[in-house]
N, C-alpha and C positions, 0 to 999 in steps of 0.2 A: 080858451080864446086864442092860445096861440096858432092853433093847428085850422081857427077859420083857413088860413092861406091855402090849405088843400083844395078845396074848391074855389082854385083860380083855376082850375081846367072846365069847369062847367060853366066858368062866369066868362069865358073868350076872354077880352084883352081888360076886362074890369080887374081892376087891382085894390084889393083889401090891406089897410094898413093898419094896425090895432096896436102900433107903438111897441117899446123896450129894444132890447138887443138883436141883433143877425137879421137885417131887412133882407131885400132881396127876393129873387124869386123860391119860393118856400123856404124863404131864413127862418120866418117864424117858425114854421113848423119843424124844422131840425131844432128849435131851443128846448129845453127837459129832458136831453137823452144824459147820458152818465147817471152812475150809480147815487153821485149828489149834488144839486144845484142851491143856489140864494133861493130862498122862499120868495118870491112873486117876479122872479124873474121872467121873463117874455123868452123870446127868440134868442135867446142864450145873455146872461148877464143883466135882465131888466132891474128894475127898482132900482138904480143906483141913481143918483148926482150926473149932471152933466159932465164930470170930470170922467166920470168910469163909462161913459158909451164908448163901446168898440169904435175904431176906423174903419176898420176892413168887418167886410161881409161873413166871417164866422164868427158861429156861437163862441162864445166863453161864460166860465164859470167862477162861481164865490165859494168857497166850500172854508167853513171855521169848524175847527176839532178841536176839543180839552178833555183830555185823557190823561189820567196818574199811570197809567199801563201800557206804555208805547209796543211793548214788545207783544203784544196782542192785537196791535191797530192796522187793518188793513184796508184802504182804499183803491178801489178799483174804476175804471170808467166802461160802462156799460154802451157799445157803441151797434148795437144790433138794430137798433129805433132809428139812428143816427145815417146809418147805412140803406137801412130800405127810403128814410126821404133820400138820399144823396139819390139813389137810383132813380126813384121819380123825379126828381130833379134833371138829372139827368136826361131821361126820358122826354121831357117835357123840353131841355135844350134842344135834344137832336130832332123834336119836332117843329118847332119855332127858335130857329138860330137868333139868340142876341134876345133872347128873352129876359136872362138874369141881369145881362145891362140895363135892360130897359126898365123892369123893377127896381136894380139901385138907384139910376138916375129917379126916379119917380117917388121914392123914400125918401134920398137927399131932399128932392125938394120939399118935399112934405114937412119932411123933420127943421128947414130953414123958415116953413110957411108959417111955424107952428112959433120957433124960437122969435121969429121978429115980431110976435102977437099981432097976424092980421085979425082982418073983423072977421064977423058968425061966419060969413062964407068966402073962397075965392072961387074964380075961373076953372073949369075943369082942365083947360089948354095949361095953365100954371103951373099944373101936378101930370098930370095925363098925357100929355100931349104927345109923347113918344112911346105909348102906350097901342097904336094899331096895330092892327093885326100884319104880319109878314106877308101872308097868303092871298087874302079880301081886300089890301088895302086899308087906306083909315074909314071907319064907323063913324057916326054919329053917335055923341052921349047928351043924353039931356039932365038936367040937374032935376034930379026930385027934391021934397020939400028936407029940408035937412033939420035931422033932430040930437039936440046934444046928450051924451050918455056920461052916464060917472063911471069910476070905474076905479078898484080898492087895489089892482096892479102898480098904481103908481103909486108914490109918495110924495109928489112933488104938485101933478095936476092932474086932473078928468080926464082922459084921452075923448078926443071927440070923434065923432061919426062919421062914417063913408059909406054915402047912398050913391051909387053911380056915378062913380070918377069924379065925385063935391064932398071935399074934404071939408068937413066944419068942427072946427077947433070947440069947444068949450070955454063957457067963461069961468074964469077964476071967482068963486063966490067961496061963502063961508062956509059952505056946505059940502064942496065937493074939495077945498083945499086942505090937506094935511094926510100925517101918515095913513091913518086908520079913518073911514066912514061906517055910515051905517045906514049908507044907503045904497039897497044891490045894482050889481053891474049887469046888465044887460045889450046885448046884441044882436041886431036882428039884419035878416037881408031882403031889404025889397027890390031885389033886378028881378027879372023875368029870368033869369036863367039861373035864381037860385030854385026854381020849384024844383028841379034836380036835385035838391041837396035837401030833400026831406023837412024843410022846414028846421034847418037848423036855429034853437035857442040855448042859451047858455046865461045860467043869471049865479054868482056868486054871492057865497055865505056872508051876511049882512054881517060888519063888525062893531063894537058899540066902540064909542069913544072913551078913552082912556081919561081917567080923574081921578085927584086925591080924596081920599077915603075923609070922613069927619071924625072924631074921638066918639060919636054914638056908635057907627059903622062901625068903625075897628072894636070896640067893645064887644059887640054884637057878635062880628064873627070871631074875636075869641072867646064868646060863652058857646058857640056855635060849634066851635073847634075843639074846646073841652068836654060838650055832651058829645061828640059823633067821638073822642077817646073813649068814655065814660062807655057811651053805647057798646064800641069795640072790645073793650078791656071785660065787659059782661057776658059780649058773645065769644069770647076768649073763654072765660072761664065756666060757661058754660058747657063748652066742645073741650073742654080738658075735664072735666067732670062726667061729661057720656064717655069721655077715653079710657078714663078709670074706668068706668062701672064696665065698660065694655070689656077691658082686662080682665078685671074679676071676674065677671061672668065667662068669658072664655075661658081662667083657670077653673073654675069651678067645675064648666062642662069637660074641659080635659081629666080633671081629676076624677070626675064620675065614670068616664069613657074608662082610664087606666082602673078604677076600681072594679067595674065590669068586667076588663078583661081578664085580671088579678081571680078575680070568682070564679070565671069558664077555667082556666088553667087549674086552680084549684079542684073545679069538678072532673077536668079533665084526670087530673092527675088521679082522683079517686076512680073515677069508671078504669084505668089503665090498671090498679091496682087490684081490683074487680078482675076484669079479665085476667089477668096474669094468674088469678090463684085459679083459675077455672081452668087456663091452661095447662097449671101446673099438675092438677087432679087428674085431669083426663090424661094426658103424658102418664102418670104412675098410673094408670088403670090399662093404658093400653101397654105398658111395660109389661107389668104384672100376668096380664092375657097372655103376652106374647111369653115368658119368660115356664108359663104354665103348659102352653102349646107346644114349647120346645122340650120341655120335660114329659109329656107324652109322649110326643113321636121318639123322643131317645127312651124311655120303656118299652114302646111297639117293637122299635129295633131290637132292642136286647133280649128280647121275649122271642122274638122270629128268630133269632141269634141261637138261641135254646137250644127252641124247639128244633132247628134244621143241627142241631148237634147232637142231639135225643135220638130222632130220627136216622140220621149218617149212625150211631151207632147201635140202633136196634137193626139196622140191615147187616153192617159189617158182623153183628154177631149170628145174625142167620146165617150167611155166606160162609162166618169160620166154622160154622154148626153142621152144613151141607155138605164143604166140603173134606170135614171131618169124618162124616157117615158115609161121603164116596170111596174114601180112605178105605176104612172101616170093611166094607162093600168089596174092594176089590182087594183085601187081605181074605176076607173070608175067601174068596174065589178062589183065591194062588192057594190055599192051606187044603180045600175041599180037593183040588188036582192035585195036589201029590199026594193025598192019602190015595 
């Protein structure tokens, strides 16, 4: 409801007022920015007593904290929301100078129209009147039928309706006065130039009225309060009971997995012991080969060794043989010439 004020730029010089704190030209809709506000604050600061409305046209805030742990407490004011209305704010000044006066004065009077309890309706001149346009001059507004709304933002009274520059207050009944209702707030715009604004509605969460309980009541919710323990404390031990079994079961399957492996190693370890004597047989059979091979070839040798010594000496004894008989041969010669 606070952020209706944004469409004061579709509504020309209509001005919407929905009550609480930071009137003004989009006072409202600067209220709820920082990180924390009073719960049903308006336009910064709403839901308070007459003592706690601002004077001046900014927001302000309520912020209550109880913490045992200060050194972990940090509050921040989150001013990014805050910023972009100041800029259409802004915006909206430098296109219509003396805009945001013309919104204060038109709050003030509202918020005195409201405090001296006139009747259902006044004058739109009474509230409006310095409400024309800069550019057009003054407009004509007509009063439409005025309807009163409740609304669960205060705690004090109903905020009432503004149908085209006719403010009508609400009356104080027993229904819409005290903190909490339980009857929703709703808002609606009938100018012609909300059809721009999509048909904006906004209806808040119905509260029931606050009451003391009966000794059956209280009975009741503490049998109520003892079965949803009763309940819990069963699906406690039920989810600690699958926790178990789920443990077991997972040591069980780790134990199987590590017995499996315990087995392969084991076979492993036998087929290694396998091969090793296989290896170790063929090794001595090719030793053995080999060690038989080499004792061949060193008999071939010594055999050919021999024989070529055999040989070398069946020749040299031919040759001492030959040339023993040349010898021989040419003695007989020298002996035959001198006879």
């Amino acid at each position: 409801l606070r952020e209706l004020y944004l469409l004061d730029a579709a509504l020309d010089d209509v001005f919407v007022f929905l009550g609480g704190g930071g009137g003004g030209s989009g006072g409202g809709a600067a209220g709820g920015n920082g990180s924390a506000a009073s719960n049903g604050g308006g336009g910064g600061g709403g839901g308070g007593g007459g003592d706690d409305r601002p004077v001046s046209n900014e927001p302000s805030w309520k912020l209550r904290i109880v913490s045992t742990d200060t050194a972990s407490l940090s509050v921040a004011r989150d001013t990014e929301k805050e910023d972009r209305y100041r800029a259409i704010k802004d915006s909206w000044e430098a296109a219509q100078p003396g805009r945001a006066a013309r919104g204060r004065e038109a709050r003030d009077g509202y918020l005195k129209l409201v405090e001296s309890g006139a009747g259902r309706s006044a004058p739109a001149s009474a509230v409006a009147g310095t409400s024309s346009s800069s550019s057009s001059g003054p407009k004509p507004m007509t009063a439409g039928a005025p309807t009163a709304r409740s609304s669960v933002f205060s705690p004090d009274s109903a905020r009432p309706s503004v149908s085209r520059g006719v403010f009508t207050p609400a009356a104080a009944t027993d229904e819409n006065v005290g903190r909490t209702t339980s009857r929703a707030s709703t808002v609606q715009l009938s100018t012609p130039g909300a059809a721009g604004a999509r048909g904006l509605l906004h209806t808040a969460p119905a509260v029931g009225v606050p009451r003391v309980l009966t000794a059956e009541e209280i009975e009741a919710r503490a049998l109520e309060r003892e079965r949803r323990m009763a309940e819990h404390e069963r699906v406690h031990d039920s989810v600690r009971r699958a926790r178990a079994e789920d443990r077991e079961r997972r040591f069980a399957i780790k134990q199987h997995q590590a017995d499996r492996v315990e087995e392969k190693n084991r076979e492993v370890d036998g087929w290694k012991e396998v091969d090793t004597g296989r290896r170790d047989l063929y090794r001595m059979r090719v030793m053995r080969e080999i060690e038989e091979a080499q004792a061949r070839a060193l008999r071939a040798a010594m055999e050919a060794a021999a024989r070529a010594a055999e040989t070398a000496a069946e020749l040299g004894a031919a040759e001492e043989a030959a040339a023993a008989a040349a010898v021989a041969d040419r003695m007989k010669k020298k002996v035959g010439k001198v006879r």
